[in-house]
C-alpha positions as CSV (number, residue, x, y, z in Angstrom):
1,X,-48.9,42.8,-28.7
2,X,-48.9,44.0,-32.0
3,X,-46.7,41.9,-34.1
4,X,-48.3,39.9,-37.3
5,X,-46.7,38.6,-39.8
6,X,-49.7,38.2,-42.2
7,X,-50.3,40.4,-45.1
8,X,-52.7,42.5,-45.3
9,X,-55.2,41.3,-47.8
10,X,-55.0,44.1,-50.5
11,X,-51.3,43.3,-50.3
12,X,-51.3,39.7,-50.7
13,X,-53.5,40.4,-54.0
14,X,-50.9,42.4,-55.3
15,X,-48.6,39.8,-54.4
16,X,-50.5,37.3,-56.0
17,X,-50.7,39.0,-59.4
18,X,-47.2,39.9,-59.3
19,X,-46.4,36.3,-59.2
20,X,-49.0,35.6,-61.4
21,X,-47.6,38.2,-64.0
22,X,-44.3,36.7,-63.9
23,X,-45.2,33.4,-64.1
24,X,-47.8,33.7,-66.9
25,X,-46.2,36.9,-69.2
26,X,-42.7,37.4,-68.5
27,X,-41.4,33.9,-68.4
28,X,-43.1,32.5,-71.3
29,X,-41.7,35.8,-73.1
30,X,-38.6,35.8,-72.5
31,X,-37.7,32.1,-71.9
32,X,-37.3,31.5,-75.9
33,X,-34.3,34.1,-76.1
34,X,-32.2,32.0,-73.6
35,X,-29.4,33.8,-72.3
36,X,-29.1,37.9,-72.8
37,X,-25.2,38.1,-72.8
38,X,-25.3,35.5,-75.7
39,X,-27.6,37.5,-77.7
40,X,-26.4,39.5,-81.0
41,X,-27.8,41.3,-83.8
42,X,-31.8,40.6,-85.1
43,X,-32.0,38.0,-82.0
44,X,-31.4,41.4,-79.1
45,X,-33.4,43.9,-81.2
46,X,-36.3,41.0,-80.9
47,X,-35.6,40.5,-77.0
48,X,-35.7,44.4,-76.3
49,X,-39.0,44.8,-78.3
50,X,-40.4,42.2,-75.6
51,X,-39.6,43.7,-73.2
52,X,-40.5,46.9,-73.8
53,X,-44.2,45.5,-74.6
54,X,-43.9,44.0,-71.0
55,X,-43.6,46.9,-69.4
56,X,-46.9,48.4,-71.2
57,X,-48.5,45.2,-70.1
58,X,-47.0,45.3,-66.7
59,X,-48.6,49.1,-66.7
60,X,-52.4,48.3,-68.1
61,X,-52.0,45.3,-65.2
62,X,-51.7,48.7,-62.5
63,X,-48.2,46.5,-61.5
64,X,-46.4,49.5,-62.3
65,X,-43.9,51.8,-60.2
66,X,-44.3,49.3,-57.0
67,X,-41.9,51.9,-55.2
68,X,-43.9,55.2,-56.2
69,X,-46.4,57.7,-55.1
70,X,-49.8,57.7,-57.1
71,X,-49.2,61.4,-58.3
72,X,-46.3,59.9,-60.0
73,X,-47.9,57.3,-61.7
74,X,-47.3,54.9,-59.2
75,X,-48.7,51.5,-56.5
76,X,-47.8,53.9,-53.8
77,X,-46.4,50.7,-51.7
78,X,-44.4,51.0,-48.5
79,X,-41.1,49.2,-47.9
80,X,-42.6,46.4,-46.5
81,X,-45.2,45.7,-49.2
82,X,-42.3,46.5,-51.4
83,X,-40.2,44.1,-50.1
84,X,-42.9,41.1,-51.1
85,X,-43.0,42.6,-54.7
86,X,-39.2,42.6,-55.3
87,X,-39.1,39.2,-54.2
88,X,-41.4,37.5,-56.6
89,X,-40.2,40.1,-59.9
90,X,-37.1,38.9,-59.6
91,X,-37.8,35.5,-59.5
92,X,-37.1,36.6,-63.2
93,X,-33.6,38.8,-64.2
94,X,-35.7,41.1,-66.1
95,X,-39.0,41.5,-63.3
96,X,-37.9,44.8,-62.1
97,X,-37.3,46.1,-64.7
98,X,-40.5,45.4,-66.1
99,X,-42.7,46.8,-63.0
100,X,-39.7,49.7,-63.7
101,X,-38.4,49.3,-59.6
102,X,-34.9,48.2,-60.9
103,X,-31.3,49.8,-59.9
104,X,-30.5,52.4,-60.1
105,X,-33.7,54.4,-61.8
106,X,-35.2,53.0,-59.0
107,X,-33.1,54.7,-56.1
108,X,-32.6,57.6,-58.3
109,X,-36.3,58.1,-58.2
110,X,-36.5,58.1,-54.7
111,X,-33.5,60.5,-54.3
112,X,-35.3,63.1,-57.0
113,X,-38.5,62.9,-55.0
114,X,-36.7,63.8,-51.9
115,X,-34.2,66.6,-53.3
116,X,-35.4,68.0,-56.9
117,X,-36.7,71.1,-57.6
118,X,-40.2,71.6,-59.5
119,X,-38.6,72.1,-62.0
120,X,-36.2,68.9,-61.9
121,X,-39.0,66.6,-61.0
122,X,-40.9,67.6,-64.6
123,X,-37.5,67.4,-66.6
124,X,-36.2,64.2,-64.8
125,X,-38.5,62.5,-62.5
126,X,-41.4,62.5,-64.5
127,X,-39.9,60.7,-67.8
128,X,-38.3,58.0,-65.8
129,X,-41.5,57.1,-63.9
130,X,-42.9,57.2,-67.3
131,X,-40.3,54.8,-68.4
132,X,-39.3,56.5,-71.3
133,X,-35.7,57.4,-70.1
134,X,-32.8,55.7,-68.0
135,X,-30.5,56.9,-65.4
136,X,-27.4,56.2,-64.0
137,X,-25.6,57.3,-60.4
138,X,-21.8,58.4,-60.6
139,X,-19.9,58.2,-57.3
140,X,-17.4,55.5,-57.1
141,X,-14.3,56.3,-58.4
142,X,-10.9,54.0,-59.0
143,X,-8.8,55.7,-57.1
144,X,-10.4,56.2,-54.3
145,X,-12.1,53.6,-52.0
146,X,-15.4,52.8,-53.2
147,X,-17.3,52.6,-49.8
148,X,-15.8,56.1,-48.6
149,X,-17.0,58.7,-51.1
150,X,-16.2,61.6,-48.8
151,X,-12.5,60.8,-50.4
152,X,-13.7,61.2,-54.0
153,X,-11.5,63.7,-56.5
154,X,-14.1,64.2,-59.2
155,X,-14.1,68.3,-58.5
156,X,-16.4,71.0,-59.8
157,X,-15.0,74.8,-60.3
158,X,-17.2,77.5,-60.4
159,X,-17.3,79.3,-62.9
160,X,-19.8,82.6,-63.3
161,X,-23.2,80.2,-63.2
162,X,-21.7,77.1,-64.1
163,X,-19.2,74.9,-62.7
164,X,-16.8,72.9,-64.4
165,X,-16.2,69.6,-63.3
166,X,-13.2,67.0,-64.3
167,X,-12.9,63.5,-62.9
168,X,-12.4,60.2,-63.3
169,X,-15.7,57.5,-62.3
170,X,-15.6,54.2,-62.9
171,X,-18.4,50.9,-62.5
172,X,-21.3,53.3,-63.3
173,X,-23.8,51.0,-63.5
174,X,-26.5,51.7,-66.2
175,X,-23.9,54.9,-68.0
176,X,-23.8,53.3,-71.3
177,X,-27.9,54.3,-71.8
178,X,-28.4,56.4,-69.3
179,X,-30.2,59.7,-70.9
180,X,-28.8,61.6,-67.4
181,X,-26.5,61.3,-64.7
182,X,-26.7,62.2,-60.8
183,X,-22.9,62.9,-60.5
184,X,-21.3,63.2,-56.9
185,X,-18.3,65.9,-57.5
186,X,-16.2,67.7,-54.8
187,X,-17.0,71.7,-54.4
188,X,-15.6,72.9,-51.4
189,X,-12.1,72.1,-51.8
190,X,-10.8,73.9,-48.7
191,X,-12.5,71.6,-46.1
192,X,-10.4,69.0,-44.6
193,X,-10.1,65.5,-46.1
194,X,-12.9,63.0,-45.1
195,X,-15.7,66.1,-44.5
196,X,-18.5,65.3,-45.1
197,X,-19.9,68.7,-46.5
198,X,-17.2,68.4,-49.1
199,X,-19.0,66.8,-51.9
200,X,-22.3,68.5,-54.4
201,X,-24.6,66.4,-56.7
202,X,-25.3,67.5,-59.8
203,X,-28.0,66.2,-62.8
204,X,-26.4,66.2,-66.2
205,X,-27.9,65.7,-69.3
206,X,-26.4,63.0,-71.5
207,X,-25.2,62.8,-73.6
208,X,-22.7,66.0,-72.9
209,X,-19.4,66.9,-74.0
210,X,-16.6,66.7,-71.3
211,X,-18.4,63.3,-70.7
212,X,-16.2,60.6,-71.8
213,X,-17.9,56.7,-71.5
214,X,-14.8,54.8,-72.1
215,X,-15.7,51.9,-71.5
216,X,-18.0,48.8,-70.4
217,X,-16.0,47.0,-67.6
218,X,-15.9,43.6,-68.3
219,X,-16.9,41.7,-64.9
220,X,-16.5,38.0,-64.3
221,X,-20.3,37.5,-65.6
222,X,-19.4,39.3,-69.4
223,X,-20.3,42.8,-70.0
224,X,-22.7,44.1,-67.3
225,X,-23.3,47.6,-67.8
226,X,-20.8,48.6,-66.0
227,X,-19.3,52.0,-67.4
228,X,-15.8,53.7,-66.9
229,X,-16.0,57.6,-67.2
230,X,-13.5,60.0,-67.5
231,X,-15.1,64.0,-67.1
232,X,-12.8,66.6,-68.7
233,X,-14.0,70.0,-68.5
234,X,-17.6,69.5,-68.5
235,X,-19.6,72.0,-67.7
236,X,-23.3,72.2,-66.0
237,X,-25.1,74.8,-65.2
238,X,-25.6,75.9,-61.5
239,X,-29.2,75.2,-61.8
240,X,-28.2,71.5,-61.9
241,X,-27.6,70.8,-58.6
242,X,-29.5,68.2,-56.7
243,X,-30.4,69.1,-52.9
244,X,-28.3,72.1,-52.6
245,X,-24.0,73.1,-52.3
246,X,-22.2,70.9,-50.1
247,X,-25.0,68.3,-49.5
248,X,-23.5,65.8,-51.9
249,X,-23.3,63.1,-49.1
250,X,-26.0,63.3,-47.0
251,X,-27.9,63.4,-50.7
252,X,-25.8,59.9,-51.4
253,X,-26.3,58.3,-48.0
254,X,-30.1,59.1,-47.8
255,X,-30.1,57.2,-51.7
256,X,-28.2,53.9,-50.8
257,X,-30.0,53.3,-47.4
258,X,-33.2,52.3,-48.9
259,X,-31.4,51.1,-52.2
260,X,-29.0,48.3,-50.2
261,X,-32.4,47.0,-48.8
262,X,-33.8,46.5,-52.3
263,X,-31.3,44.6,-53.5
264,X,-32.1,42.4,-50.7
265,X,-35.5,42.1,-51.7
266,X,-34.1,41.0,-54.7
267,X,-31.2,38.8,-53.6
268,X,-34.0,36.7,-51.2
269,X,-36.1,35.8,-54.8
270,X,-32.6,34.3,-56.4
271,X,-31.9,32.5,-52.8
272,X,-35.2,31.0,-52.9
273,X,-34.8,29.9,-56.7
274,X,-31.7,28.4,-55.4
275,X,-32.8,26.8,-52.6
276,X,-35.8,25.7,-54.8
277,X,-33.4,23.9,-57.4
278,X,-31.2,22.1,-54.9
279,X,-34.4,20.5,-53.5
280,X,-35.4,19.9,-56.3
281,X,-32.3,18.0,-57.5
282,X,-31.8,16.1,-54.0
283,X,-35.6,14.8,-54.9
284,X,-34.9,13.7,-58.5
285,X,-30.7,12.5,-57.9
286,X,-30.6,8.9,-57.1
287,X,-26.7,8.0,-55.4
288,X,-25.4,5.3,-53.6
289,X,-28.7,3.3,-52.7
290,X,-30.7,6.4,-52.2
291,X,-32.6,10.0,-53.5
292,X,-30.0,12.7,-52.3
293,X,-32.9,13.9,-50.0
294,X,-32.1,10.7,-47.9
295,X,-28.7,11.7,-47.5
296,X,-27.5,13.7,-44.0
297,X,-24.7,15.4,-46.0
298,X,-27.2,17.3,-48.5
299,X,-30.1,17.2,-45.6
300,X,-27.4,19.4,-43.6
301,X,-27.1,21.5,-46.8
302,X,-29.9,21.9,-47.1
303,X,-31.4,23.2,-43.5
304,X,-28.5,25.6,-43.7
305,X,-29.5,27.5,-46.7
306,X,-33.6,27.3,-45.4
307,X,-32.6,29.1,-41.7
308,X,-30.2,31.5,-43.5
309,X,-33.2,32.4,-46.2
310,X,-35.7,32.5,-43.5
311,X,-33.4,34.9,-41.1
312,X,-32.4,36.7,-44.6
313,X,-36.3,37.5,-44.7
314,X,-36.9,38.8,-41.5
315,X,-33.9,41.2,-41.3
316,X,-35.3,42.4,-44.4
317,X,-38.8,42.6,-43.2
318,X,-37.6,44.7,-40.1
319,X,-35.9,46.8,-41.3
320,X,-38.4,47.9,-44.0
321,X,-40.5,47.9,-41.5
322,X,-37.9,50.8,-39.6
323,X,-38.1,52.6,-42.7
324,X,-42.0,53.0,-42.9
325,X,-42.3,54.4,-39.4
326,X,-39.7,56.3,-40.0
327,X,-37.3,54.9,-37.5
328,X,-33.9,55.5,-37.8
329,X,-32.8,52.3,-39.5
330,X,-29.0,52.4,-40.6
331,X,-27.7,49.9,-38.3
332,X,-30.7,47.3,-39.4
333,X,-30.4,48.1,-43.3
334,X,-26.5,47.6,-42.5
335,X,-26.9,44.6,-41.2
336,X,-29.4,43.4,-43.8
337,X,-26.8,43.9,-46.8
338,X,-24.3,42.0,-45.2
339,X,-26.1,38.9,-44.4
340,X,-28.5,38.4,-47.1
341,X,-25.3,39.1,-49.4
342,X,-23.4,36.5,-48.4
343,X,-26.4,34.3,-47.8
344,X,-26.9,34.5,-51.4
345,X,-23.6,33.2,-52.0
346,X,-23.8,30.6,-49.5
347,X,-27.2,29.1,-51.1
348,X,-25.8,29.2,-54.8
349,X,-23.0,27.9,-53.9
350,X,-24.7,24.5,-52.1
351,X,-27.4,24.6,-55.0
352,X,-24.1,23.9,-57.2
353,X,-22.6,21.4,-55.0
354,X,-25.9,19.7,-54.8
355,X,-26.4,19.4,-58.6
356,X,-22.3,18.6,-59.2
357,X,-21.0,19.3,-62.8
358,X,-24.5,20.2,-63.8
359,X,-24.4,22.9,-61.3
360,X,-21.3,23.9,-62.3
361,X,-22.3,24.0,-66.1
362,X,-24.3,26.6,-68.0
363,X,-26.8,24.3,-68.6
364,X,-29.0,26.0,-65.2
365,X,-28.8,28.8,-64.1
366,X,-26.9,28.5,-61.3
367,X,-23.7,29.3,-62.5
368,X,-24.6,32.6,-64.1
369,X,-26.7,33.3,-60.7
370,X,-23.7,32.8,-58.7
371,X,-21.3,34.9,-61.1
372,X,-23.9,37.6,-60.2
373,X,-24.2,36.9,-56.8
374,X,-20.3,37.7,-55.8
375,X,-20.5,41.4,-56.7
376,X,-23.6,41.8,-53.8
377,X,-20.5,41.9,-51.0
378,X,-18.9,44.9,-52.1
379,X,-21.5,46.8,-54.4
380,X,-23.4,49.5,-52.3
381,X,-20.6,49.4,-49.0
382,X,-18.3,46.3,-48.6
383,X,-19.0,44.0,-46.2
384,X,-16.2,45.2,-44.2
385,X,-17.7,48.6,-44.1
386,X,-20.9,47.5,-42.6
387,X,-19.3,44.9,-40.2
388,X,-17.4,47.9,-38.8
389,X,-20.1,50.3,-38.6
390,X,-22.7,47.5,-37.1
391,X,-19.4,47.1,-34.7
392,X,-19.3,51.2,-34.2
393,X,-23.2,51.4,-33.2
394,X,-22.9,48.1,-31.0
395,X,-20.3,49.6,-29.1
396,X,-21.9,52.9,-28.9
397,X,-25.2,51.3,-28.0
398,X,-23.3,49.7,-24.6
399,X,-21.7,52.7,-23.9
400,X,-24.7,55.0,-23.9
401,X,-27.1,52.6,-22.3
402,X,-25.6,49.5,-20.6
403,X,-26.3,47.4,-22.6
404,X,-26.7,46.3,-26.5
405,X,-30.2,46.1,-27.4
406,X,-30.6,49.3,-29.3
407,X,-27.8,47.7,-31.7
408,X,-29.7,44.5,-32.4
409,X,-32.8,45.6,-33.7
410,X,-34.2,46.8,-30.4
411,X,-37.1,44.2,-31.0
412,X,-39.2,43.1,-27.9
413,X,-37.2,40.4,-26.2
């Protein structure tokens, strides 16, 4: 039977140098600036220039575009290989970013390869593979629920060859330096509430007028990038729109399936680093008569958080493997998101409890990590959206065939 869960060894050496690269260049770069949010003036100009010479280094090390073709300058990895790349960059907050495979120019480049034009590809895919411009996708709105954007209000009108859009968007992640946007906007405004051949996508060139960046929302980890946008009468030509009139969802869904699953490649390498640090503590922590290793109560802590990582892998695993063959793999990436999201916030949260009021301090990381952590249960669908469409396909799955195997991975056994 062919199941192996070895890496294939041209793999592994990418893995290994990806680690290696991390280790060896970022860290040592970017460990001397301390925290970003607390950075002002001379001390971020500094921190940017790094990093932007990371990313040249990243490129002349061929650790570059993990996520993309090789006619677009990229590795050319699948979603499994992927996976193990995430996972070690962002062992590090900036490692995708770096390798340029971060949210959300990294989704967006998937959803241009898929939908643009030609002509879009040269004018928008080619410079952010490059990594000489940034990106940002506008769907959520605050009026609306988040996790159902065939409910959105955003509306274009046309008008002779353009369309003229007005709305109100809001947590745009990545708006406040994004060079253009891939805006979700109602067109047909005579179908019936909830249709899902409502909503258009269009490209627009920022900055534009009509587009209004009011704000960074301020989260409960500082200022995140986070932007609220109010659109008033801007217009964009017809020859903007992404994947064609009406296909606005279908173009969203096909983006987030693949983009939910890469923050879990992402989430697994800060459950690790937690899971690293609250070993590492129960070793070093001397309580009582005793390391806290000795202790059942942190033992018990700590084989929780190891079976939840090791599940969080597999589901992650799987379903990038789905995605590779081509499989239909909504149910799998569903479930994915919701566990390895709220596995991240499990493991943080013992890593704290482990290292008490230094856990709980800014003097680790862990309390920034788990500040980040909470917004991974609502950002790309809620987990109460998945948990009732893993529910929906479970039930279907028993209805159509007897039984619920198809809903639970449909693996061998």
């Amino acid at each position: 039977m062919a199941i192996d869960f070895t890496l294939a060894p041209e793999h592994q050496e990418i893995r290994d140098r990806v680690r290696a690269f991390v280790d060896d260049t970022i860290k040592p770069a970017i460990d001397p600036f301390g925290h970003r949010d607390e950075m002002q003036g001379e001390a971020y100009r500094d921190y940017v220039r790094v990093l932007i010479e990371l990313r040249g280094k990243a490129s002349k090390a061929g650790l570059w575009l993990p996520h993309m073709p090789a006619e677009w300058g990229g590795m050319g990895l699948g979603h499994v290989a992927l996976a193990m790349v995430q996972a070690e960059a962002a062992r590090t907050r900036v490692g995708p970013w770096v390798l340029n495979c971060q949210a959300p120019d990294e989704g967006n480049m998937h959803t241009l390869l898929h939908w643009a034009t030609p002509e879009q590809k040269e004018k928008y895919l080619r410079p952010l593979c490059a990594g000489t411009t940034s990106s940002c996708f506008a769907m959520t709105e605050p009026e609306v629920a988040g996790s159902d954007p065939t409910l959105i209000r955003t509306h274009a009108i046309a008008d002779g060859d353009e369309w003229v859009i007005n709305g109100h968007k809001w947590f745009i992640s990545g708006a406040n330096r994004a060079k253009f946007a891939i805006l979700i906007a109602k067109t047909e405004l005579d179908v019936p509430e909830g249709s899902r051949g409502g909503n258009t996508a269009f490209i627009v060139d920022l900055p534009s007028q009509g587009w209004n960046n009011v704000r960074e929302v301020e989260t409960m980890h500082g200022p995140g990038g986070h932007s609220e946008i109010v659109i008033e009468d801007l217009r964009v030509h017809d020859s903007q729109i992404l994947g064609g009139r009406g296909n606005g969802h279908r173009l969203g869904q096909y983006r987030l399936g693949p983009a939910r699953l890469a923050h879990c490649m992402r989430w697994i390498a800060q459950a690790e680093t937690a899971l690293d640090m609250m070993v590492d503590r129960s070793l070093n922590r001397f309580s009582h008569g005793s390391i806290l290793a000795e202790k059942q109560g942190v033992q018990w802590l700590i084989a929780d958080s190891a079976m939840e990582l090791y599940q969080c892998k597999l589901m992650v695993l799987h379903a990038a493997y789905k995605i590779d063959r081509g499989d239909d793999f909504r149910t799998e990436v569903s479930m994915a998101k919701h566990f390895v999201a709220n596995s991240l916030n499990r493991i943080i949260d013992r890593a704290i409890q482990v290292h008490g009021a230094l856990g709980y301090s800014t003097d680790t990381p862990l309390a920034n990590m788990m500040q980040h952590a909470r917004w991974a249960r609502f950002a790309d669908g809620a987990d109460e959206i998945h948990q009732m469409r893993i529910a929906e396909n479970t039930i279907k799955a028993y209805t159509d065939h007897g039984t619920t195997r198809t809903a639970t991975g449909d693996l061998p056994l």
